[in-house]
Structures are given as structure tokens and as C-alpha cells.
C-alpha positions as CSV (number, residue, x, y, z in Angstrom):
1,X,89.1,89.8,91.1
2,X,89.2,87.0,88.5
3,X,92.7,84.5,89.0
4,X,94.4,86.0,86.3
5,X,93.8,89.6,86.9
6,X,95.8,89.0,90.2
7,X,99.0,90.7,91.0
8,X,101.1,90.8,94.0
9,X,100.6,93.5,96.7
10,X,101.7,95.9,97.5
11,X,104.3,96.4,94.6
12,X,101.5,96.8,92.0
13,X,100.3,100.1,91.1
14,X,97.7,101.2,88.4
15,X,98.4,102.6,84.8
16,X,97.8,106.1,84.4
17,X,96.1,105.4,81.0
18,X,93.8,102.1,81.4
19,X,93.7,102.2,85.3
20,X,94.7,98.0,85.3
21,X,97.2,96.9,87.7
22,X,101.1,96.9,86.5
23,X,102.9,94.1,87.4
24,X,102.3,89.9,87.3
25,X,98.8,88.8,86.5
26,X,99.3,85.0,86.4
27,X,100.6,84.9,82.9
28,X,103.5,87.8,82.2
29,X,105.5,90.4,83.9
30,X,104.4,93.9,82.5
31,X,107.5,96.0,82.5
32,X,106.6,99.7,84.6
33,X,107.2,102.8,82.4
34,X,107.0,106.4,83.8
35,X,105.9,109.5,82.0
36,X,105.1,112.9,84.2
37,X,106.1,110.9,87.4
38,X,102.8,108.5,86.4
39,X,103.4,104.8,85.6
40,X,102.4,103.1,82.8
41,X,101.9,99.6,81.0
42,X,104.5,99.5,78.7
43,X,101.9,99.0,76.2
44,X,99.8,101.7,77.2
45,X,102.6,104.4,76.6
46,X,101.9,105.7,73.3
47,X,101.6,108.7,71.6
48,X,98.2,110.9,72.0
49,X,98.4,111.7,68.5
50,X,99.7,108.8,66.0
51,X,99.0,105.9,69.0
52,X,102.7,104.5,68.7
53,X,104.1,103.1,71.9
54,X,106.4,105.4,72.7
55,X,108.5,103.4,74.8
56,X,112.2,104.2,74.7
57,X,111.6,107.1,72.2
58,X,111.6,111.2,72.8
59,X,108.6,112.7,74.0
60,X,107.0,116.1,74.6
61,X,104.1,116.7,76.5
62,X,102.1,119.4,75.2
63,X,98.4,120.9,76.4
64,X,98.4,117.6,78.8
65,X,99.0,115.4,75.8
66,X,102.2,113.2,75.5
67,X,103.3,113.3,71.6
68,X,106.0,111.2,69.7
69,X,109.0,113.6,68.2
């Protein structure tokens, strides 16, 4: 693992969507979302259909994909 790719153990878990850690990597905090019980970067939590973050907004999930109202 590369110095800034590291994150503290054992509070980090990986994003549903890119599989990266969540949490400090040397340079920023990333902020945990949940969708479906699964975290997620909160820049990985968009929309399956229009790719907006969708962070803070209403959501659906429909045929396993999470869509923007």
C-alpha cells in the first residue's frame, strides 16, 4: 500500500461502488455515506442512471439500481 492510500484500522471499511478504503488517506477525510446498509464514498454515491452524487437527495432503488427522484 502506497503512503497515501493509507488509512487507519480498523475504522476503515471499503466503498460498495469503487472497493477503496473510506476514511483518511494522508490528505482528506472522506465523509461515510450508506445506501442499502452498504457504505459509500461520498463521491461514489450517485445515481445509476444520470451519475449525479446523490448525496443528501431521495432515492429509489429499483432492479438493484439506486436512481435520483
Amino acid at each position: 500500500m502506497k503512503d497515501e492510500e493509507v488509512c487507519f484500522e480498523p475504522f476503515s471499511k471499503p466503498c460498495a461502488k469503487c472497493k477503496e478504503t473510506i476514511g483518511y488517506n494522508g490528505k482528506e477525510v472522506c465523509k461515510e455515506l450508506r445506501f442499502d446498509g452498504k457504505p459509500y464514498h461520498e463521491w461514489c454515491l450517485t445515481c445509476d442512471i444520470c451519475n449525479v452524487s446523490i448525496a443528501g437527495k431521495l432515492v429509489k432503488k429499483k432492479d438493484s439500481k439506486i436512481i435520483c427522484e
